[in-house]
VMD Tcl script that draws the C-alpha trace (Angstrom):
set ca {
  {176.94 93.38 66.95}
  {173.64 93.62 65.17}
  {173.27 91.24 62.15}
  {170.72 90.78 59.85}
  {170.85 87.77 57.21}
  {168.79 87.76 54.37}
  {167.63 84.12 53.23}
  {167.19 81.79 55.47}
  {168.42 78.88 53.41}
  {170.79 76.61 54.09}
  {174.10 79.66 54.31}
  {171.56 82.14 56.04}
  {170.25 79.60 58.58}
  {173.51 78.29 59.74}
  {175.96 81.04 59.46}
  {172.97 83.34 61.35}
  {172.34 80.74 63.72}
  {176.18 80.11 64.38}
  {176.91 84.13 64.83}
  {173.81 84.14 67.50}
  {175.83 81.64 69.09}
  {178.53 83.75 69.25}
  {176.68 86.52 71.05}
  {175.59 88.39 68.49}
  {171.63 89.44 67.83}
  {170.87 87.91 64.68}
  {167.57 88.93 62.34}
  {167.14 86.34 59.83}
  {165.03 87.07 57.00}
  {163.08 85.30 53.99}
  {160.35 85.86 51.56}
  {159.10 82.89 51.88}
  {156.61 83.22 55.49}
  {155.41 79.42 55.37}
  {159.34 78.45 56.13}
  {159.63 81.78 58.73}
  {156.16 80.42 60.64}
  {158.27 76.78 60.66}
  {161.86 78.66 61.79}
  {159.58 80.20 64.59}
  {158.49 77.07 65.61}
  {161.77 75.11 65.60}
  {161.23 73.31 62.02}
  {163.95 73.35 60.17}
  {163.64 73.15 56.22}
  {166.74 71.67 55.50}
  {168.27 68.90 57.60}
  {171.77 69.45 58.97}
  {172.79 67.77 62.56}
  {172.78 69.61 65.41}
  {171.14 72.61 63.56}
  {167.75 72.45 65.06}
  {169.23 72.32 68.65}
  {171.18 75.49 67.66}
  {168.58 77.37 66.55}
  {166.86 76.46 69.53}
  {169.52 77.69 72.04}
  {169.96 80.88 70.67}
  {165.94 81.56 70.10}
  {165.39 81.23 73.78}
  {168.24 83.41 74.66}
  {166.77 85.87 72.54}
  {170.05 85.92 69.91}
  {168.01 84.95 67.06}
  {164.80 85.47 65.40}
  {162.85 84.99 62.16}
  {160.73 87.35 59.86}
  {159.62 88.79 56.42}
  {160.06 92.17 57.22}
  {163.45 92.72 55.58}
  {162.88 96.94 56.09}
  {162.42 96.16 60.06}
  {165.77 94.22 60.18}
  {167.95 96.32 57.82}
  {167.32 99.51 59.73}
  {168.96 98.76 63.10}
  {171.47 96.48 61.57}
  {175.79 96.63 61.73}
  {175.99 94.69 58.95}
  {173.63 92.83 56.58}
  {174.35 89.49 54.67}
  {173.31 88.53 51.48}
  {172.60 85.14 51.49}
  {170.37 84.31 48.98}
  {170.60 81.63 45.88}
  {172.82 81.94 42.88}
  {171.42 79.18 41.28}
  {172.80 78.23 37.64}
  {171.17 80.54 34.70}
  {169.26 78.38 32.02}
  {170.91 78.48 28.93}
  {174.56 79.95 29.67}
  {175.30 78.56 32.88}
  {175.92 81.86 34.84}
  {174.83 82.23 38.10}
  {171.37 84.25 38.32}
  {172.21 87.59 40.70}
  {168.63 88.28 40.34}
  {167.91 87.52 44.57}
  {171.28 89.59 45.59}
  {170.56 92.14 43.16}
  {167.06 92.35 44.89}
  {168.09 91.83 48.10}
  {170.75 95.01 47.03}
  {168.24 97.02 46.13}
  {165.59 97.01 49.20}
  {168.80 97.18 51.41}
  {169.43 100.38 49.83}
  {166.28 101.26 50.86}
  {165.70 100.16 53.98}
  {169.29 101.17 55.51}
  {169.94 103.33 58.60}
  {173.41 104.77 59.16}
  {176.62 103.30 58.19}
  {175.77 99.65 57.54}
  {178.12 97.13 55.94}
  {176.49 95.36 53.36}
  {178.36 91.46 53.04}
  {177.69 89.34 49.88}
  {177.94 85.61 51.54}
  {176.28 84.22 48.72}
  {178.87 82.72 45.80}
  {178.62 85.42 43.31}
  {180.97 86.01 39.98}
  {183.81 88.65 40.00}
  {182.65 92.04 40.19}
  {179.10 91.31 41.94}
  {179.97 93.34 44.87}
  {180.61 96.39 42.28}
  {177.05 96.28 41.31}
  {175.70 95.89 44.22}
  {177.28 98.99 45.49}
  {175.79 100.50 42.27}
  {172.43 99.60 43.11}
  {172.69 100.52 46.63}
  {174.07 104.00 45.70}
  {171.46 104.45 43.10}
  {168.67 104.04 45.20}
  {170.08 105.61 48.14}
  {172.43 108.12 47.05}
  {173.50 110.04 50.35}
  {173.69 106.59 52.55}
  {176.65 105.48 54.44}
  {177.97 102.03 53.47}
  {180.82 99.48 52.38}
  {180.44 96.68 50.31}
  {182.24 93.05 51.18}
  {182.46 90.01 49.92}
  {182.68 87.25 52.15}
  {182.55 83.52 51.08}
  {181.13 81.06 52.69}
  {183.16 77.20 53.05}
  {180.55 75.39 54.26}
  {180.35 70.95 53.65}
  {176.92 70.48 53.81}
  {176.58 67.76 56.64}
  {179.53 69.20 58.69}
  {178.46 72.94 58.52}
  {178.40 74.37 62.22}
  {181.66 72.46 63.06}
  {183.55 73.93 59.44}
  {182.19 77.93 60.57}
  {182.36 77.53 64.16}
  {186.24 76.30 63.49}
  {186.81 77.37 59.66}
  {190.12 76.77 57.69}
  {190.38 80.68 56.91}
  {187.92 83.65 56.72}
  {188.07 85.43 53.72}
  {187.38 88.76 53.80}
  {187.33 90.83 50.90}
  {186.87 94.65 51.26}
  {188.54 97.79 50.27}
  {187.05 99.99 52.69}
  {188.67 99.85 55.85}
  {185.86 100.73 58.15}
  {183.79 98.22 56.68}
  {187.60 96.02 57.42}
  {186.84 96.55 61.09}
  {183.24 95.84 60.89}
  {184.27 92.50 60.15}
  {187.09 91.81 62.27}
  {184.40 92.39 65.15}
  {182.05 90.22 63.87}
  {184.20 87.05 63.78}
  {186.42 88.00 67.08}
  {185.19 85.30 68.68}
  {186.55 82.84 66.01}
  {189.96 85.21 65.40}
  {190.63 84.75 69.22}
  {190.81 81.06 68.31}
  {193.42 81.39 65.83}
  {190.99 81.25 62.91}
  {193.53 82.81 60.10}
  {191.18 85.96 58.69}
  {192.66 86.70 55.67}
  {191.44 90.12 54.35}
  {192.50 91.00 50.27}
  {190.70 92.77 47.71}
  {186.84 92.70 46.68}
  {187.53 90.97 43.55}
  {189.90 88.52 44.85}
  {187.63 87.18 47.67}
  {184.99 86.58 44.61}
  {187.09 84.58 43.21}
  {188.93 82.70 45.47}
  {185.48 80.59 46.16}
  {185.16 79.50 42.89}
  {189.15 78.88 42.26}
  {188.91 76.74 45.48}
  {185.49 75.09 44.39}
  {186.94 74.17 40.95}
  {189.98 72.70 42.02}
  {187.98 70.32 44.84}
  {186.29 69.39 41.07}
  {189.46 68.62 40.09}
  {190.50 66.63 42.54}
  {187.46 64.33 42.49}
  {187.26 63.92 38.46}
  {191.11 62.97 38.46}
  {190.86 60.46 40.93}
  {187.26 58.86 39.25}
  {189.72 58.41 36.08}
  {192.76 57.22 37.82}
  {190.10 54.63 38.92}
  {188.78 53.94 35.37}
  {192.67 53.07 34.80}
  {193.03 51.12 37.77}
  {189.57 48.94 36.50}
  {191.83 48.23 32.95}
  {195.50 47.42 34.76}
  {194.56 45.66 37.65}
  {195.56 48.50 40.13}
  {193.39 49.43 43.45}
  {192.15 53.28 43.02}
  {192.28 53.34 47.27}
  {196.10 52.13 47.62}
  {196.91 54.66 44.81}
  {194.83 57.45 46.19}
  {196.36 57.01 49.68}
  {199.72 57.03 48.13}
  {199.78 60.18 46.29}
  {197.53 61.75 49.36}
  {200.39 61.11 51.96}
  {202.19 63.77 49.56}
  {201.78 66.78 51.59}
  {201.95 69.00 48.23}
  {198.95 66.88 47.33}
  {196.77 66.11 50.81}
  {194.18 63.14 50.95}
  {191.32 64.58 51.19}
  {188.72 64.57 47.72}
  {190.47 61.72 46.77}
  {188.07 59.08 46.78}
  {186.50 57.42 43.88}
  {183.38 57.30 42.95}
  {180.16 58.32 40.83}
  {180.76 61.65 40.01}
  {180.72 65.42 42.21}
  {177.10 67.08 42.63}
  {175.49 68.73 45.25}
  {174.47 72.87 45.70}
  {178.39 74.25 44.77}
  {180.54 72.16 42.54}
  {178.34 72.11 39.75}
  {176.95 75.39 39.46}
  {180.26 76.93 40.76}
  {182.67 75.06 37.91}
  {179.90 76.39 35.21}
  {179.52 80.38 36.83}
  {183.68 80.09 36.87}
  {183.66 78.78 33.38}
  {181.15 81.41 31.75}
  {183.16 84.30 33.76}
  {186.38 83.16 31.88}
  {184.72 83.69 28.64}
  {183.44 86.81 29.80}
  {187.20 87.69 29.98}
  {188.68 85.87 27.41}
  {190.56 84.02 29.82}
  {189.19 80.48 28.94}
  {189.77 77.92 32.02}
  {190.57 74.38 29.77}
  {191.28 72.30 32.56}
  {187.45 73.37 34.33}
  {186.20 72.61 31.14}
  {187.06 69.18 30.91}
  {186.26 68.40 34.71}
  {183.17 70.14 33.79}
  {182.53 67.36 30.85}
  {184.20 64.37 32.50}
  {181.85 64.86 35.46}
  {178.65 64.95 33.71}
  {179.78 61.97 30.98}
  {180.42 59.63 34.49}
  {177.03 59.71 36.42}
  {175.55 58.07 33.24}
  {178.45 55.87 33.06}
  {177.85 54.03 36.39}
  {174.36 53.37 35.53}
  {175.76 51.40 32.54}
  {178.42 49.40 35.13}
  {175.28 48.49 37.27}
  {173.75 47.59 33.69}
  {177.03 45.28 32.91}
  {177.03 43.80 36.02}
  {173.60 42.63 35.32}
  {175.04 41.16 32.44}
  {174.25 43.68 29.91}
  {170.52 43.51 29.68}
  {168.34 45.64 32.45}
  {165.11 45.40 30.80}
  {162.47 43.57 33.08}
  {164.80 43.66 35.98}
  {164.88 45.08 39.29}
  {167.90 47.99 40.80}
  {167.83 48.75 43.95}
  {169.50 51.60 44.75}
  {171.12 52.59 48.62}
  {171.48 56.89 48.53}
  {169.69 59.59 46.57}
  {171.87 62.89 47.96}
  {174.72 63.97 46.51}
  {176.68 62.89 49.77}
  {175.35 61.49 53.40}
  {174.39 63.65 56.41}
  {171.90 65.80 54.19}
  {168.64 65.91 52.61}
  {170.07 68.00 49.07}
  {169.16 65.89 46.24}
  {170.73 68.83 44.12}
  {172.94 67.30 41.02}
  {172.85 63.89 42.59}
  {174.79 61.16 41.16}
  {171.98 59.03 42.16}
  {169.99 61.11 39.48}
  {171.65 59.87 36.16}
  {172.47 56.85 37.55}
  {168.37 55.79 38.25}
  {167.39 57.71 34.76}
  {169.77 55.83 33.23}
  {168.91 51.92 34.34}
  {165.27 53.26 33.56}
  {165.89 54.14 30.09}
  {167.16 50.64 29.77}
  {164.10 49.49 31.01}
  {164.64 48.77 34.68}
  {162.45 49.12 37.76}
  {164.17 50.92 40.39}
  {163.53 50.35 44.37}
  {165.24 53.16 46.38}
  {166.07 54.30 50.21}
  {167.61 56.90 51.82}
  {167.73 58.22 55.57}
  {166.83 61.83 55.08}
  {166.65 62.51 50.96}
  {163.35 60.63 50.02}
  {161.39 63.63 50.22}
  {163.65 66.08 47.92}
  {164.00 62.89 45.67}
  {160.26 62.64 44.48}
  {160.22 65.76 43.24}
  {163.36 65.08 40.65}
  {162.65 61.25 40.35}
  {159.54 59.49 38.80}
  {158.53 55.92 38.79}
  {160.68 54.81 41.65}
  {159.51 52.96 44.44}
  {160.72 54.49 47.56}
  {160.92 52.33 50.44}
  {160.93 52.57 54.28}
  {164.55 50.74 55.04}
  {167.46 49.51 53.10}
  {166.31 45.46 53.52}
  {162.73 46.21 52.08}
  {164.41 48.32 48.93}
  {166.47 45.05 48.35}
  {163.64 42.38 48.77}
  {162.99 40.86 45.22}
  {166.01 42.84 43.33}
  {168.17 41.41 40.98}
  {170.84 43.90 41.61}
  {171.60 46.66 44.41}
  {173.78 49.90 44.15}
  {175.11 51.66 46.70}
  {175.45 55.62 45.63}
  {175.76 57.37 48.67}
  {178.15 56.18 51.22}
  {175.38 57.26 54.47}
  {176.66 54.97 57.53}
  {173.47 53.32 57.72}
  {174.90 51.48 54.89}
  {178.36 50.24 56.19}
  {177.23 47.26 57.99}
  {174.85 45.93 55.93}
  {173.85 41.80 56.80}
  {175.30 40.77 53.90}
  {173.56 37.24 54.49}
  {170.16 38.82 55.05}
  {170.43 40.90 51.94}
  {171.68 38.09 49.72}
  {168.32 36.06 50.57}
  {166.08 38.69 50.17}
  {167.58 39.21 46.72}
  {166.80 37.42 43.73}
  {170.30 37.17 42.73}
  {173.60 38.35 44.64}
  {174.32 41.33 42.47}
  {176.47 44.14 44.22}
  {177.72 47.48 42.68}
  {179.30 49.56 45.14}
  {179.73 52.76 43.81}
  {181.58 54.32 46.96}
  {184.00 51.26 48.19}
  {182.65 51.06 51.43}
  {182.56 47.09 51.23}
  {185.51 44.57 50.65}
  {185.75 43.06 47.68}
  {186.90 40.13 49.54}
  {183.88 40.24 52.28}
  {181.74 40.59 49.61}
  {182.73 37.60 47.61}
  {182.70 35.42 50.43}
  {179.15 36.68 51.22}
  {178.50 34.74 48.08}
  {177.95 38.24 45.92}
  {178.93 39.36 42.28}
  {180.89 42.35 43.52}
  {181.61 45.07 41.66}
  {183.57 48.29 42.78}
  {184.89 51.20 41.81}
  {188.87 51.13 40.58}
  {189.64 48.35 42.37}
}
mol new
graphics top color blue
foreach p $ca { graphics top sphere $p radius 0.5 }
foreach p [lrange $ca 0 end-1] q [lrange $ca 1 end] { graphics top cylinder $p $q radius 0.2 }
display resetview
């Protein structure tokens, strides 16, 4: 099949990438020609493992290319994806269509015989409606269907969760656009991949329904932990317990700072401003929604009381910027509030992370980033850990206490025992536990 994906961000670069693999010929397209000269020559501008290697591959067996010349890859194409960003609207929260309806609109254009046209970005209920609108309006006589299909992607595990996905929504009411489809994920259907094909409007939703009850998840557990702190309970033991529940599952059930990253947050808000839309008001999003933001600022203030209430004139370091390890998004970060908030108390912050340094500087002032984990601790009087990257599992928790000024340790992801830690001769402070 002939597929053309427009963005190459991080959904248009893997998914396209990962169907090339599959056999198909892949046309990748972007505005943006500085990042299509660095996709041409094997520069990836997000980091993901095992991307680059895949892109690779599949360029020399010429599967995939790159380009700016949306028009040249429409025109030949089976089926196009949208992939572009929804990024959160300023003021109301929505997600801007502005790219997809865009995108819609020179597809219309640029389309040669029956093409199916595939919204992969996360869009609101009843996107793919107007983006058949626009596609009929500028190209009245042309031969399409419209789909939705969502993408699951976990941002550090993102060829392994398409190339062997829980499900594959499809949602489509035209049944030649159906079969389209069903042909372009064979390969992954033939390895019992469930595809489960409903209506347009459903498959909308069903990303953000799924996105906002992860949320969920993540923001009950964070309070069960806050309880846990008060009665002497251990979040981890109570987590596991309640995960062994096969009506509940253990996964998003570990404590911590606070969800971020490129979905949860803009998804909860988009699903939260939808429900007004429709007067069907979502009061359980809306108070993950608030919990969330309320506890990224709250663990800057434990780090602050494990100093011993005062910060000013002392010195954080801080172990993880990204939202979560194995990628470079610094997008709604924990690590964000948390470092904003010991600076407004008057701290100095020394920071390190494997891959999000870069993304970091442009969202973070007046830190000093470092080149390793043991020179972001020299001369602290407290570190953090924020982000649980394995880098930071085996720590020498001997070296780090004597480069320290004094043993302070606030682990925000419980990837240390309290009891190692203690006996290391630290201050140890967890989460729930």
């Amino acid at each position: 099949m002939r597929v053309t994906m427009i963005g190459s961000g991080y959904v248009g670069l893997v998914s396209g990438a990962c169907f090339a693999d599959f056999g198909h010929d892949v046309i990748c397209v972007d505005i943006d020609q500085r990042k299509i000269d660095a996709l041409n020559a094997n520069k990836m501008p997000i980091y993901e493992p095992g991307l680059a290697e895949l892109v690779d591959r599949n360029v020399k067996a010429s599967r995939l290319s790159f380009t700016t010349d949306l028009a040249a890859g429409v025109a030949d194409a089976d089926a196009v994806f949208i992939a572009v960003g929804t990024p959160s609207r300023r003021g109301d929260g929505h997600a801007d269509l502005s790219y997809v309806h865009a995108a819609a609109k020179q597809i219309g254009e640029s389309m040669k015989g029956y093409t199916v046209v595939v919204t992969k970005s996360t869009v609101p209920v009843g996107t793919g409606d107007e983006v058949e609108r626009i596609i009929r309006e500028v190209n009245p006589d042309g031969e399409f269907g419209v789909v939705s299909n969502p993408e699951f992607l976990r941002e550090g595990a993102a060829i392994e969760d398409f190339k062997r996905p829980d499900r594959i929504v499809v949602g489509s009411d035209d049944p030649r656009a159906t079969d389209v489809m069903e042909r372009i994920y064979r390969p992954l259907s033939l390895n019992k991949a469930p595809v489960m094909v409903t209506s347009r409007r459903t498959a909308e939703l069903i990303k953000y329904a799924g996105n906002a009850f992860l949320a969920t998840k993540i923001t009950f557990i964070n309070e069960i932990a806050d309880l846990c702190e008060k009665v002497g309970a251990n979040v981890q033991d109570v987590a596991r317990g309640i995960g062994l529940d096969n009506r509940i599952g253990s996964k998003f059930l570990h404590a911590g700072p606070g969800y971020g990253g490129s979905c949860f947050p803009k998804d909860t808000l988009a699903l939260l401003k939808t429900s007004h839309d429709y007067d069907a008001v979502q009061r359980i999003v809306e108070t993950v929604v608030a919990v969330n933001d309320s506890r990224k600022r709250a663990m800057g203030r434990k780090i602050i009381t494990a100093l011993g209430g005062e910060a000013r004139g002392k010195t954080v370091a801080v172990l993880g910027l990204t939202f979560k390890p194995n990628t470079d998004d610094m997008r709604d970060s924990p690590a964000i509030a948390v470092i904003q908030t010991l600076q407004d108390a008057g701290a100095t912050v020394k920071a390190y992370d494997p891959e999000g340094m870069e993304a970091a500087k442009a969202v973070l002032d007046n830190v000093e980033y470092c080149k390793g984990p043991y020179e972001a601790v020299a001369g602290t009087d407290a570190l953090a850990i924020v982000t649980e990257w394995d880098a930071f599992r085996a720590l020498d928790l001997d070296r780090v206490k004597g480069l320290m000024n004094a043993p302070v340790l606030v682990d925000l992801r419980n990837i240390y025992k309290p009891d190692e830690a203690k006996a290391a001769g630290f201050d140890y402070t967890s989460i729930g536990r």
